[in-house]
PyMOL Python script that loads the backbone (N, CA, C, O; Angstrom):
from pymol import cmd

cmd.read_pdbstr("""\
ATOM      1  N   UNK A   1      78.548  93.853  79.970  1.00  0.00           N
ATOM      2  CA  UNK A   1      77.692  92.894  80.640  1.00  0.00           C
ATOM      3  C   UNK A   1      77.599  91.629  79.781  1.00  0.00           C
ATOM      4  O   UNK A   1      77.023  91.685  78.694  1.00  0.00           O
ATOM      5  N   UNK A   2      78.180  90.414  80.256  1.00  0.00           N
ATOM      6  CA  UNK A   2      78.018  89.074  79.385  1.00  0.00           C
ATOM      7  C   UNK A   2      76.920  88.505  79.805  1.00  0.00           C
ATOM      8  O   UNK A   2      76.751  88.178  80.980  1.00  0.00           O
ATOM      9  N   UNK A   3      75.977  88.316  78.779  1.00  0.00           N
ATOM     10  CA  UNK A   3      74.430  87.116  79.099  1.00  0.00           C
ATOM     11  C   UNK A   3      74.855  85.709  78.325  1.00  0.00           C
ATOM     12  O   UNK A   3      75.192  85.461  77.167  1.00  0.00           O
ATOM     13  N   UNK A   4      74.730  85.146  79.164  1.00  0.00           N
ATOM     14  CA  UNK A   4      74.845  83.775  79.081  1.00  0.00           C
ATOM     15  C   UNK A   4      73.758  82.981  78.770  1.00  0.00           C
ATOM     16  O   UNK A   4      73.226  82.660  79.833  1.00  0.00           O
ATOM     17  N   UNK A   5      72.959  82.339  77.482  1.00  0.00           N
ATOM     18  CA  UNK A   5      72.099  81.648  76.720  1.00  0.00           C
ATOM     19  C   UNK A   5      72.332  80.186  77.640  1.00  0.00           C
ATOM     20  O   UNK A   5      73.491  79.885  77.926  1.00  0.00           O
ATOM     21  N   UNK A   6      71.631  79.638  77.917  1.00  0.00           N
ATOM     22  CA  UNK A   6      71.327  78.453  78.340  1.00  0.00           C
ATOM     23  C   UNK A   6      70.568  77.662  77.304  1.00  0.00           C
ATOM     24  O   UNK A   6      69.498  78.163  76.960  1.00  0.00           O
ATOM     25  N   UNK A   7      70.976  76.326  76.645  1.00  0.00           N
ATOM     26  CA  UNK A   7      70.234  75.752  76.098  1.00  0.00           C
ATOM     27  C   UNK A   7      70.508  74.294  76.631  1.00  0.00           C
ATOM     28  O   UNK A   7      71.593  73.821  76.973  1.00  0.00           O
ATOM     29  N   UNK A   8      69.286  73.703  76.621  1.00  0.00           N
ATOM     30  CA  UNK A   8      68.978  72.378  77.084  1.00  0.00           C
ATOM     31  C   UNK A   8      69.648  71.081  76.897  1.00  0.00           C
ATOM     32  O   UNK A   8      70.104  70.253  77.685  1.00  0.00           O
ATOM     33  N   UNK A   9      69.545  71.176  75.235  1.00  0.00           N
ATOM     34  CA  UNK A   9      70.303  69.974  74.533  1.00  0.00           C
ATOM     35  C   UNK A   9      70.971  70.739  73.379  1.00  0.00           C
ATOM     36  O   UNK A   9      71.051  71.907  73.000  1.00  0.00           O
ATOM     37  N   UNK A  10      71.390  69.594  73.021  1.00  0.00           N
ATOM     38  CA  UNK A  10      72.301  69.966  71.651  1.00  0.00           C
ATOM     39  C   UNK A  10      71.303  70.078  70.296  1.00  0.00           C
ATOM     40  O   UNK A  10      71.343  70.871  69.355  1.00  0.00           O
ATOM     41  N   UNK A  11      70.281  68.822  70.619  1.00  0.00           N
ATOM     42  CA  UNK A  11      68.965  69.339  69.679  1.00  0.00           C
ATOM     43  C   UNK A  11      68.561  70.318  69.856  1.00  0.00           C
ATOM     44  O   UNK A  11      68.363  70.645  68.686  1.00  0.00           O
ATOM     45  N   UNK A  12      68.230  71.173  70.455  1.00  0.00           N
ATOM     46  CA  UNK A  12      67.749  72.185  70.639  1.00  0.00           C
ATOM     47  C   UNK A  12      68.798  73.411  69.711  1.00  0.00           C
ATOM     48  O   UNK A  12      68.341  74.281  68.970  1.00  0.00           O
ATOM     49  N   UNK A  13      69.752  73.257  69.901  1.00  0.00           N
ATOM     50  CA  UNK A  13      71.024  74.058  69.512  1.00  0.00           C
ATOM     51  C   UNK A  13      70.554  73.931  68.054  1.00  0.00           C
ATOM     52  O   UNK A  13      70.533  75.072  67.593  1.00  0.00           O
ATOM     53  N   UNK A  14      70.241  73.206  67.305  1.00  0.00           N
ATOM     54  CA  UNK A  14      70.525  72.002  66.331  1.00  0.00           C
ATOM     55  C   UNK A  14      68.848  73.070  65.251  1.00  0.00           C
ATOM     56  O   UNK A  14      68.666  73.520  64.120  1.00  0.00           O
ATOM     57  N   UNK A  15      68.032  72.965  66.621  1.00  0.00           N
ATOM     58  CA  UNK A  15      66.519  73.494  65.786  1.00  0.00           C
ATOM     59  C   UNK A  15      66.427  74.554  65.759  1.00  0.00           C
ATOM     60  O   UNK A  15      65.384  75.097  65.393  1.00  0.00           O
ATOM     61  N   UNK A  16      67.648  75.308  66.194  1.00  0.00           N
ATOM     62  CA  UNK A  16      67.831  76.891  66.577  1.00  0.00           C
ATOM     63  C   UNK A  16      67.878  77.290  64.893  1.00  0.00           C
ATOM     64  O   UNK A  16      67.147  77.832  64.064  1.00  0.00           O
ATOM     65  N   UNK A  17      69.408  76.568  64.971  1.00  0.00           N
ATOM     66  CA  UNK A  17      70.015  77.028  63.799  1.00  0.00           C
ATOM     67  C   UNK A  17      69.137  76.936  62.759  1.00  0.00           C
ATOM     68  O   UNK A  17      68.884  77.853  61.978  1.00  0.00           O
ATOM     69  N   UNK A  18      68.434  75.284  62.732  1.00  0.00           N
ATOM     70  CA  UNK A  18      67.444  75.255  61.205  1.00  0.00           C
ATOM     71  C   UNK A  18      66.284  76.336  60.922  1.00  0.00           C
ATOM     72  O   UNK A  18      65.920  76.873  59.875  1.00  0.00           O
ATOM     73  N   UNK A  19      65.803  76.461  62.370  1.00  0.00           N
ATOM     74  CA  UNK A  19      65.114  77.552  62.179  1.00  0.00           C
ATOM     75  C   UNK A  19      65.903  79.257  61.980  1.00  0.00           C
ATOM     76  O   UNK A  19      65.209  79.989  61.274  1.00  0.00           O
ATOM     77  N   UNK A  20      66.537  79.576  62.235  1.00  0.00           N
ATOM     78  CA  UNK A  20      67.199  80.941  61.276  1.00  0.00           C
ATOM     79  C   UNK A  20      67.216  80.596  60.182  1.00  0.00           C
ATOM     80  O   UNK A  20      66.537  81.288  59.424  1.00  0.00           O
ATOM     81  N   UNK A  21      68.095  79.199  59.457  1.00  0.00           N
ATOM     82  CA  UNK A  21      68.272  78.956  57.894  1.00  0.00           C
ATOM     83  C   UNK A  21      67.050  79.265  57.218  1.00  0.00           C
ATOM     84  O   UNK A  21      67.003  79.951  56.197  1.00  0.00           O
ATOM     85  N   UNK A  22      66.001  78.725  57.824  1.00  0.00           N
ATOM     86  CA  UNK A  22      64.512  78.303  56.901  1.00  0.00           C
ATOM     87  C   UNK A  22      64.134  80.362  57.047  1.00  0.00           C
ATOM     88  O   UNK A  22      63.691  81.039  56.119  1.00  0.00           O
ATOM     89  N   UNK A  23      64.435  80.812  58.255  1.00  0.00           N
ATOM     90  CA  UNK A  23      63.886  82.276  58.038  1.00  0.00           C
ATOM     91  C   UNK A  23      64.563  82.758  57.146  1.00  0.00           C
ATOM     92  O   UNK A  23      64.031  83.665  56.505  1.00  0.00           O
ATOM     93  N   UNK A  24      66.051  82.318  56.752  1.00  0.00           N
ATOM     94  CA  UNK A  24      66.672  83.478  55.780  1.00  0.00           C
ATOM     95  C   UNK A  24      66.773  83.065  54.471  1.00  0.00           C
ATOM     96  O   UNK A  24      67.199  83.730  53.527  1.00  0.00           O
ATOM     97  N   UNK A  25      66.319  81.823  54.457  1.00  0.00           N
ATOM     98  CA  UNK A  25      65.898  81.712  53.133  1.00  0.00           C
ATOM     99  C   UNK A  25      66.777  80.242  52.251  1.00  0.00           C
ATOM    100  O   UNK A  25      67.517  79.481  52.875  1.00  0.00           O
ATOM    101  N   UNK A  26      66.548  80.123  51.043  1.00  0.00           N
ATOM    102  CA  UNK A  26      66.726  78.907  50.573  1.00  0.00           C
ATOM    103  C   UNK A  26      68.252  78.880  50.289  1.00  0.00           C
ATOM    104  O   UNK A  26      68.760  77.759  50.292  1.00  0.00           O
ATOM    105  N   UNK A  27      69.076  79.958  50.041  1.00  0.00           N
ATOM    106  CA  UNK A  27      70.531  79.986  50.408  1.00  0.00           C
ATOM    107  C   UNK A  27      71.014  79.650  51.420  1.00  0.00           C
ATOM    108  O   UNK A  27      72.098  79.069  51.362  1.00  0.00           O
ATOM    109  N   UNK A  28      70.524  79.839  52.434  1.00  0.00           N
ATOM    110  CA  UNK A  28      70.481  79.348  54.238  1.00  0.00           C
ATOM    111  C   UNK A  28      70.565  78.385  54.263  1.00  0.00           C
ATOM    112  O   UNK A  28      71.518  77.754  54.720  1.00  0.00           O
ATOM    113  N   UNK A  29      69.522  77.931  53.743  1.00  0.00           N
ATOM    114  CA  UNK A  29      68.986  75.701  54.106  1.00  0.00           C
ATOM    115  C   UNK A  29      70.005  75.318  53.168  1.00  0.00           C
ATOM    116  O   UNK A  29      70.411  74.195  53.465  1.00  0.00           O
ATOM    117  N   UNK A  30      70.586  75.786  52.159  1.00  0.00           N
ATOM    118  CA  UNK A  30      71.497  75.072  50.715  1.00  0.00           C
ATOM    119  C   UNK A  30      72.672  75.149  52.452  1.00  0.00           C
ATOM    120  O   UNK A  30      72.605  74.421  53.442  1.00  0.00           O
ATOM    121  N   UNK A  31      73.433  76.100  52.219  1.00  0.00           N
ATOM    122  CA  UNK A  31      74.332  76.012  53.097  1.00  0.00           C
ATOM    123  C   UNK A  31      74.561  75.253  54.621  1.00  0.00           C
ATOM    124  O   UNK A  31      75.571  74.907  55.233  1.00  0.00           O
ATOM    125  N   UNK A  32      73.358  75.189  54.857  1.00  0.00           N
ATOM    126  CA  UNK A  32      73.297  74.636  55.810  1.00  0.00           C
ATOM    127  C   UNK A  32      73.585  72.926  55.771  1.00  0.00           C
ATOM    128  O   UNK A  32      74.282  72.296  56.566  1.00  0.00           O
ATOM    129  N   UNK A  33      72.891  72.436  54.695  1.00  0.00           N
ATOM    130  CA  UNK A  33      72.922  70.914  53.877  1.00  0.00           C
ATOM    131  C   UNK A  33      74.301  70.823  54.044  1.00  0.00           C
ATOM    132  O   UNK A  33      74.817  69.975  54.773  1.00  0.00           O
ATOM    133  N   UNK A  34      75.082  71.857  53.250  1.00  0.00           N
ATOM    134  CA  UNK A  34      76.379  71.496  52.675  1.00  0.00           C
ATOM    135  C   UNK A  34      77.130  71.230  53.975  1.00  0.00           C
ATOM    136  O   UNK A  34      77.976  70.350  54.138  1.00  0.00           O
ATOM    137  N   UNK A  35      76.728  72.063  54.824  1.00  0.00           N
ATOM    138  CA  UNK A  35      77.559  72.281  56.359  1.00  0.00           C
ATOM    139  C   UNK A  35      77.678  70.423  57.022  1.00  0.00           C
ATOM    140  O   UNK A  35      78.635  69.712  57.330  1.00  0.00           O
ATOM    141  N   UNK A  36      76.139  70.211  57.006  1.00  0.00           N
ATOM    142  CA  UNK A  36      76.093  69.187  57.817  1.00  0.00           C
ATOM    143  C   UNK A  36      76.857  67.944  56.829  1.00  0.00           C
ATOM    144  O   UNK A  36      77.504  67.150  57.513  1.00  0.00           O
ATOM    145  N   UNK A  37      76.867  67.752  55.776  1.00  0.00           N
ATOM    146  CA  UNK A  37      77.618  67.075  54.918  1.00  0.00           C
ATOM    147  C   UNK A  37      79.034  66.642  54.717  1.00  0.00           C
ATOM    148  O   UNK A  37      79.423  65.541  54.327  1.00  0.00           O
ATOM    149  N   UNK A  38      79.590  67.467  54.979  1.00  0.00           N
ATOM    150  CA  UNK A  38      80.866  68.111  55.350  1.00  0.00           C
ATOM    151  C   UNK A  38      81.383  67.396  56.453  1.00  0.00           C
ATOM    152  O   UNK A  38      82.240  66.521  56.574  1.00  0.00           O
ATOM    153  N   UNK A  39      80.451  68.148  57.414  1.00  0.00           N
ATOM    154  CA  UNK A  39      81.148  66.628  59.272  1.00  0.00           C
ATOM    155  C   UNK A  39      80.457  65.628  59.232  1.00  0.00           C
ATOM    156  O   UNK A  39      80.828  64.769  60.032  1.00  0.00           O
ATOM    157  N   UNK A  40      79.515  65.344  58.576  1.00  0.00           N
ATOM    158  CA  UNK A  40      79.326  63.927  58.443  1.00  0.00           C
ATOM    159  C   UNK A  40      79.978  62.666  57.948  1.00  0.00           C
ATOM    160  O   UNK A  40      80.043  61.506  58.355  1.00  0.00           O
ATOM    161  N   UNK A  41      80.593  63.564  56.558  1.00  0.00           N
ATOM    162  CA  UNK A  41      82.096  62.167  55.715  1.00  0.00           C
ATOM    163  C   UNK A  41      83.061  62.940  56.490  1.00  0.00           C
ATOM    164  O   UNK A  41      84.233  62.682  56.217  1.00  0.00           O
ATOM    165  N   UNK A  42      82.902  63.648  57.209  1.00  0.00           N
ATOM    166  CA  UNK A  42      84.684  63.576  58.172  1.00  0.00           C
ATOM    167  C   UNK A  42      84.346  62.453  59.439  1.00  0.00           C
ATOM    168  O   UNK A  42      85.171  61.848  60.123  1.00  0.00           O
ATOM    169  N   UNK A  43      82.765  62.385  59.513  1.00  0.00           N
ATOM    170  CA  UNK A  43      82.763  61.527  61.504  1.00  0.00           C
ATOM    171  C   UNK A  43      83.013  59.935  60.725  1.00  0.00           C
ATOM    172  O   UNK A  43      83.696  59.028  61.201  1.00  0.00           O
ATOM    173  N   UNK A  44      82.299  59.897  59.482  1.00  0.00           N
ATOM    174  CA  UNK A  44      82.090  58.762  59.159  1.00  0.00           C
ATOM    175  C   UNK A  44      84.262  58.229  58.426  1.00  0.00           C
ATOM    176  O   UNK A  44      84.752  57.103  58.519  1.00  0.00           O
ATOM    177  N   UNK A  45      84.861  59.290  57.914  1.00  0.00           N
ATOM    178  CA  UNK A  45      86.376  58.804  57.970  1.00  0.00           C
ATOM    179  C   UNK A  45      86.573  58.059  59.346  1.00  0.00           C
ATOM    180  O   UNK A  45      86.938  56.885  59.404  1.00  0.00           O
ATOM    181  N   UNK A  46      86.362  58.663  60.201  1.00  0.00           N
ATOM    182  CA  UNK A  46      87.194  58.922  61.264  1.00  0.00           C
ATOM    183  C   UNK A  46      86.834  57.145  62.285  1.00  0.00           C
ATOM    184  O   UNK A  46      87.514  56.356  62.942  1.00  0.00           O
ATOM    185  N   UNK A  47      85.119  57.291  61.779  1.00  0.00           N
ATOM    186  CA  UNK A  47      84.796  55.867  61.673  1.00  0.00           C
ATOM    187  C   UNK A  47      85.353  54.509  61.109  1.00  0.00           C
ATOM    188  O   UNK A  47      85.534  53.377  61.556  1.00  0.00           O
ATOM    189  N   UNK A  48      85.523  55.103  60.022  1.00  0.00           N
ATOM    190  CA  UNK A  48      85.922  54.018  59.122  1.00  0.00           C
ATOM    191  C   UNK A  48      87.580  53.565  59.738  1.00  0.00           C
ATOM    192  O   UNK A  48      88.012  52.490  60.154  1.00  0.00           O
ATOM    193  N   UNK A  49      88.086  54.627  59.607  1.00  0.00           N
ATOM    194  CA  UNK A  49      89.733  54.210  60.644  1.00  0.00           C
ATOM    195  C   UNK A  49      89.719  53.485  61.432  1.00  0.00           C
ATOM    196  O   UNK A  49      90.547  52.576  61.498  1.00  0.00           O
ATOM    197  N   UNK A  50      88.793  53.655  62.257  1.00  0.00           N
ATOM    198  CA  UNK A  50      88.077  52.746  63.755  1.00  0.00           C
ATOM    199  C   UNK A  50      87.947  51.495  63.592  1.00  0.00           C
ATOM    200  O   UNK A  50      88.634  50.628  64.133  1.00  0.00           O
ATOM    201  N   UNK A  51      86.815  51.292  62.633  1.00  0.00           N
ATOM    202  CA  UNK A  51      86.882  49.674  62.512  1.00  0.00           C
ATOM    203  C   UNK A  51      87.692  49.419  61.504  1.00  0.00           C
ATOM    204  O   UNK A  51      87.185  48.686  60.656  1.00  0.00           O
ATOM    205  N   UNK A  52      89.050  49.854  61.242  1.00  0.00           N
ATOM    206  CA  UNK A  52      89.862  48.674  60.646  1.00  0.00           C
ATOM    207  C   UNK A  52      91.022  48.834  61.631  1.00  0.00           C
ATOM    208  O   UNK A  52      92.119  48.321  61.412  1.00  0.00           O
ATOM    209  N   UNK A  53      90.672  49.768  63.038  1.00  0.00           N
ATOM    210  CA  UNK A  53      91.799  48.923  64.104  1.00  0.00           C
ATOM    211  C   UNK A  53      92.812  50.485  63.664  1.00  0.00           C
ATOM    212  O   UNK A  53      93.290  50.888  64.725  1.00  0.00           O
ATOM    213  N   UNK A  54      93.034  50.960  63.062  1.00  0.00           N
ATOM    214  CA  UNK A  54      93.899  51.965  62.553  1.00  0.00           C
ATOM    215  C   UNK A  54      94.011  53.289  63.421  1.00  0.00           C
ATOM    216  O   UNK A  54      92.901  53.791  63.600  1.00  0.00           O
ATOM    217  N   UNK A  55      95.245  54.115  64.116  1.00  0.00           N
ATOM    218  CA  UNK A  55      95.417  55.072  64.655  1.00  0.00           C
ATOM    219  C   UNK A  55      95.687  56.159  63.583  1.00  0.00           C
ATOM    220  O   UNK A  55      96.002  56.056  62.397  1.00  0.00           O
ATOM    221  N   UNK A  56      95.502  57.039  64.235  1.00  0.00           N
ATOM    222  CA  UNK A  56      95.346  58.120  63.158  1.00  0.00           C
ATOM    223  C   UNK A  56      96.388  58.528  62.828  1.00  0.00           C
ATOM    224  O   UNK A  56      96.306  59.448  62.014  1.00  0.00           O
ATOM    225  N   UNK A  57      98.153  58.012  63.338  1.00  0.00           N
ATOM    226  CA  UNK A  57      99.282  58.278  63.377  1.00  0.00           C
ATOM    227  C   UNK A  57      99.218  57.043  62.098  1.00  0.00           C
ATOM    228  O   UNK A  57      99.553  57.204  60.925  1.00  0.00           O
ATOM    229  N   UNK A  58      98.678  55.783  62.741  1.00  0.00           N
ATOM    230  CA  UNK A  58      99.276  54.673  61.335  1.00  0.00           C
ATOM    231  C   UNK A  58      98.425  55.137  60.092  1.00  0.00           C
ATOM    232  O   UNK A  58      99.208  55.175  59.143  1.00  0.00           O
ATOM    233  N   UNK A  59      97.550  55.392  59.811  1.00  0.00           N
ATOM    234  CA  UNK A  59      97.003  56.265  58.848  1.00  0.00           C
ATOM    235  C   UNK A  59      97.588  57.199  58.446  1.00  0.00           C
ATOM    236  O   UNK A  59      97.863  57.012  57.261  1.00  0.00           O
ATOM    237  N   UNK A  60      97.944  58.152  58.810  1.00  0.00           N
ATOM    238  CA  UNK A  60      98.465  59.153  58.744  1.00  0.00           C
ATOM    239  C   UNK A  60     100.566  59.111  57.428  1.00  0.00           C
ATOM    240  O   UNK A  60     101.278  59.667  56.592  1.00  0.00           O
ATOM    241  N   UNK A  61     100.314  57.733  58.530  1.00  0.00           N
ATOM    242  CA  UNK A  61     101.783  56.809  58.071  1.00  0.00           C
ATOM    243  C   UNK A  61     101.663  56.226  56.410  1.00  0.00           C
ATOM    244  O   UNK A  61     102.333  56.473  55.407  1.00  0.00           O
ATOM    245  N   UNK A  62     100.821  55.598  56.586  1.00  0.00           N
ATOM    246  CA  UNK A  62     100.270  54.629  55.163  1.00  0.00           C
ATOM    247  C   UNK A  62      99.945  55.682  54.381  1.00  0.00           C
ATOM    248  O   UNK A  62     100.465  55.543  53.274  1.00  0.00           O
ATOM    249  N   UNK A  63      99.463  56.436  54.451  1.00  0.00           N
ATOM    250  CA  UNK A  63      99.147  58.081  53.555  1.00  0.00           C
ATOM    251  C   UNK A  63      99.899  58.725  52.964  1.00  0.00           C
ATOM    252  O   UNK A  63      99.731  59.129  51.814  1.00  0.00           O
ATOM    253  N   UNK A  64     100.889  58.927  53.692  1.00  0.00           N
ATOM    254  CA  UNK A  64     102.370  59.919  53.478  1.00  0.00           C
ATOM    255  C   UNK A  64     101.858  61.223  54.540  1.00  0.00           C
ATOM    256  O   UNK A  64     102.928  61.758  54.831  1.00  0.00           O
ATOM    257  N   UNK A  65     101.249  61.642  54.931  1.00  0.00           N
ATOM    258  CA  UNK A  65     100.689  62.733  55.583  1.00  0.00           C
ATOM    259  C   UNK A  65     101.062  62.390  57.400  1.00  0.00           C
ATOM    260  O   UNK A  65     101.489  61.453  58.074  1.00  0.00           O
ATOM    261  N   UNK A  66     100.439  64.247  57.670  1.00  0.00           N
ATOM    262  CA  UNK A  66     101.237  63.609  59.248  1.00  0.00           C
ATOM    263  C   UNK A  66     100.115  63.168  59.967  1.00  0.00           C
ATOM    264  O   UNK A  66      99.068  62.836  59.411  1.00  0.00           O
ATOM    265  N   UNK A  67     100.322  63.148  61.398  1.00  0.00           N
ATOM    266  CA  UNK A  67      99.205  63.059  62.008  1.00  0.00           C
ATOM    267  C   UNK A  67      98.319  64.109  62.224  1.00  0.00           C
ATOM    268  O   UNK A  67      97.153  63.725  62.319  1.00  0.00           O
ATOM    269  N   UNK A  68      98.454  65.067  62.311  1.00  0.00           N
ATOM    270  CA  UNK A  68      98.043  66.547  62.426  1.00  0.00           C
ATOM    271  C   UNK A  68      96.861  66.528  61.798  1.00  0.00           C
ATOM    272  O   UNK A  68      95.776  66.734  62.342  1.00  0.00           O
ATOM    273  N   UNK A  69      97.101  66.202  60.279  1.00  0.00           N
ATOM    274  CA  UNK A  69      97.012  66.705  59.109  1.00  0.00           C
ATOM    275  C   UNK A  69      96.031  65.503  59.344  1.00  0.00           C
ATOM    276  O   UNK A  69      94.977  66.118  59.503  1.00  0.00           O
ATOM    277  N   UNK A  70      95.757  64.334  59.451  1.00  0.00           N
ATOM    278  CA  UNK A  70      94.629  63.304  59.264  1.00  0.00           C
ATOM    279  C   UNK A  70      93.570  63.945  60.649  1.00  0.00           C
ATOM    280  O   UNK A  70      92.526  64.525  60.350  1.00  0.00           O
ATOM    281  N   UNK A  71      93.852  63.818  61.701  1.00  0.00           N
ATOM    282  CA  UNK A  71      93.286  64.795  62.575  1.00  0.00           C
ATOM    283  C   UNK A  71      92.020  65.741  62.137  1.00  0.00           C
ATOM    284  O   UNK A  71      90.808  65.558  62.023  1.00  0.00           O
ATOM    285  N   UNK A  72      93.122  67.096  61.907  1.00  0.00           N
ATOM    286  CA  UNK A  72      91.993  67.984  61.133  1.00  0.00           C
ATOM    287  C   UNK A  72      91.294  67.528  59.682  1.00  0.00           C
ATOM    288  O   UNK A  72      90.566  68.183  58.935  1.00  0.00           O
ATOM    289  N   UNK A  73      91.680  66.463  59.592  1.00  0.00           N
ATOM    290  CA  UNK A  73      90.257  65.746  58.378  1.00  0.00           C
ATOM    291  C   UNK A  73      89.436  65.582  58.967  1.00  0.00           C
ATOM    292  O   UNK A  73      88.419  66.166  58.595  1.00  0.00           O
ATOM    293  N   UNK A  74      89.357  64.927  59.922  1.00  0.00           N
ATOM    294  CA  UNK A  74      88.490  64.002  60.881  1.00  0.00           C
ATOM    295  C   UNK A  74      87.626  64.794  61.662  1.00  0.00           C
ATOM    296  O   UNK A  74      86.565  64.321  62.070  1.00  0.00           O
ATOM    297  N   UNK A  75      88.083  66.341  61.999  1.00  0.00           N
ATOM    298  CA  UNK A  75      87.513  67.264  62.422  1.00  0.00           C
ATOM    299  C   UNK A  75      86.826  67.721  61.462  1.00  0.00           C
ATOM    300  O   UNK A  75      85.814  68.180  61.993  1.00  0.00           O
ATOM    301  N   UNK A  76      86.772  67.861  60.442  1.00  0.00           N
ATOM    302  CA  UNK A  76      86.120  68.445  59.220  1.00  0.00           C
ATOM    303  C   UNK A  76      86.522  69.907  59.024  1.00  0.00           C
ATOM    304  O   UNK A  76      85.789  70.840  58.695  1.00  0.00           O
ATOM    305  N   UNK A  77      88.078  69.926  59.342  1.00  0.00           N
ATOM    306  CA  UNK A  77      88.783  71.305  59.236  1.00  0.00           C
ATOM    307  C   UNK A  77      89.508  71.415  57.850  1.00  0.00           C
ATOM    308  O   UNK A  77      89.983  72.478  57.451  1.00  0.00           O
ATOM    309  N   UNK A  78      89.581  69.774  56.864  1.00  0.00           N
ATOM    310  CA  UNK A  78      89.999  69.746  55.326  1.00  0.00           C
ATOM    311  C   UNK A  78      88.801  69.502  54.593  1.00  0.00           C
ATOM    312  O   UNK A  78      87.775  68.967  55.014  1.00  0.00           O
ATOM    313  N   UNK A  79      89.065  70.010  53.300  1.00  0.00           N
ATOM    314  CA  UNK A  79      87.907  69.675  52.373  1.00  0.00           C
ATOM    315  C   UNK A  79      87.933  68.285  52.492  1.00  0.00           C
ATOM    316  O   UNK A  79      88.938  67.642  52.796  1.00  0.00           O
ATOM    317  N   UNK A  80      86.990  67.886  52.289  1.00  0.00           N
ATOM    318  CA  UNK A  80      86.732  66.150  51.924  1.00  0.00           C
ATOM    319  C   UNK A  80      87.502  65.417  51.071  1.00  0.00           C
ATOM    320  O   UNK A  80      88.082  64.344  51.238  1.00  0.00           O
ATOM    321  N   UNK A  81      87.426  66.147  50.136  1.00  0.00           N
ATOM    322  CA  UNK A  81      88.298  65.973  48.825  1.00  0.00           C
ATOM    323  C   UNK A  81      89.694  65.701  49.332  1.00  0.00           C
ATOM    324  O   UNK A  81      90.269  64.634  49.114  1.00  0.00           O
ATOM    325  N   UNK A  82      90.050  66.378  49.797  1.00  0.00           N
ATOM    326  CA  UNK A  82      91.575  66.107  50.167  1.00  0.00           C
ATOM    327  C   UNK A  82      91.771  64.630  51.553  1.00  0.00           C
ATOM    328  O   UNK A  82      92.712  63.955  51.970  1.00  0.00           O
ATOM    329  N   UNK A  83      90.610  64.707  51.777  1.00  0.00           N
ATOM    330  CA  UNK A  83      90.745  63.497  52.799  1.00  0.00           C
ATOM    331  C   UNK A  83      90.804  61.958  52.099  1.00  0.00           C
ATOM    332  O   UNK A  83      91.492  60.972  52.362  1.00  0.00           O
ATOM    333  N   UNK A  84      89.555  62.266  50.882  1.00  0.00           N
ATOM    334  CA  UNK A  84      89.810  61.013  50.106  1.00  0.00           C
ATOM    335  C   UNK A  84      90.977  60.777  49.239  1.00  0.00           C
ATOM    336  O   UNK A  84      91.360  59.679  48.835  1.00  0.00           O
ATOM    337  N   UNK A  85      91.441  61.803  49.024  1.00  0.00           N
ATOM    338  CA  UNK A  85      92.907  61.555  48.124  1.00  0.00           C
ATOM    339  C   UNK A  85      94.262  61.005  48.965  1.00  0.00           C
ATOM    340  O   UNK A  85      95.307  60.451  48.625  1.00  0.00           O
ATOM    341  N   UNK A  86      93.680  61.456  50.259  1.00  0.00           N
ATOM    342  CA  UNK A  86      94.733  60.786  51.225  1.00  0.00           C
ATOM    343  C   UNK A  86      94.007  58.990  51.702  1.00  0.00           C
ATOM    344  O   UNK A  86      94.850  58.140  51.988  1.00  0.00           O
ATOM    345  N   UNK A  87      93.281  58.793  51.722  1.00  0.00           N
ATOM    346  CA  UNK A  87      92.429  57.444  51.833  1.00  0.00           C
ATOM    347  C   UNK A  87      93.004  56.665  50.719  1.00  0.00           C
ATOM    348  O   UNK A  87      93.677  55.671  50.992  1.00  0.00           O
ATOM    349  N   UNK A  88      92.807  57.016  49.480  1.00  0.00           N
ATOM    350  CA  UNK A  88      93.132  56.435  48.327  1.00  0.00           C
ATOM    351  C   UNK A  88      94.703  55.878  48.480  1.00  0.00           C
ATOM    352  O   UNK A  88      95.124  54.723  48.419  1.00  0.00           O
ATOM    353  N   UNK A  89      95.520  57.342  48.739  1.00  0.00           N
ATOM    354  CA  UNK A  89      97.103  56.580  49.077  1.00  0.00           C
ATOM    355  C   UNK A  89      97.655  55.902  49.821  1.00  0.00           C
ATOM    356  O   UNK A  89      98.706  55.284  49.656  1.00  0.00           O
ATOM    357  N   UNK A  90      96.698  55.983  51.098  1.00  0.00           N
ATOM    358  CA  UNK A  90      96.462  54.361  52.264  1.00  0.00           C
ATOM    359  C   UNK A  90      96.443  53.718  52.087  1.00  0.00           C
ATOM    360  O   UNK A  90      97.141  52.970  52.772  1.00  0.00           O
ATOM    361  N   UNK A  91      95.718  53.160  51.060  1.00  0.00           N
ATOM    362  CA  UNK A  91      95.277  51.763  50.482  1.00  0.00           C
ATOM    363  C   UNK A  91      95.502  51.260  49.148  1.00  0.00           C
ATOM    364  O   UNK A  91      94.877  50.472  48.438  1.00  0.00           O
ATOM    365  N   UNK A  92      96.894  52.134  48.951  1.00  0.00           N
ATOM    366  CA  UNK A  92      97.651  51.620  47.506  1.00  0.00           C
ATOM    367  C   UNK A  92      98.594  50.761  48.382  1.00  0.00           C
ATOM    368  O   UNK A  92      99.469  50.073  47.857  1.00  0.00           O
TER     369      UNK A  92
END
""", "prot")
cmd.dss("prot")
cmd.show_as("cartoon", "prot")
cmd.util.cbc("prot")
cmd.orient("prot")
């Protein structure tokens, strides 16, 4: 039998989660920080590409990397770390 959760908004989704973290404790909320941190310098890359006019293929180009591979940065599917080391070789 599949039950299907209905939720309203995405905030809601959003106060779900904080509230489990805060019940399970201060390892929870640490992880949780780190989580939201994480897709935040990937939305804000993905931004930054944006306003300088840049596709994620010509990025990708100027980098040495493929497109794929700048992509899942942008998704926040690479460490960060590896996104800025590819940023850095863009703009040598």
């Amino acid at each position: 039998m599949l039950i299907y959760m209905t939720r309203t908004t995405f905030d809601d989704f959003l106060a779900e989660i904080e509230a489990e973290a805060q019940a399970e404790g201060p390892e929870a909320v640490a992880e949780l920080e780190a989580f939201r941190l994480h897709f935040s310098l990937a939305r804000q890359r993905a931004a930054q590409r944006r306003a300088q006019h840049l596709t994620q293929r010509q990025l990708a180009e100027r980098s040495g990397i493929g497109q794929a591979r700048s992509s899942r940065i942008e998704r926040g599917e690479l460490h960060y770390r590896d996104a800025r080391r590819i940023d850095r070789r863009a703009q040598a």
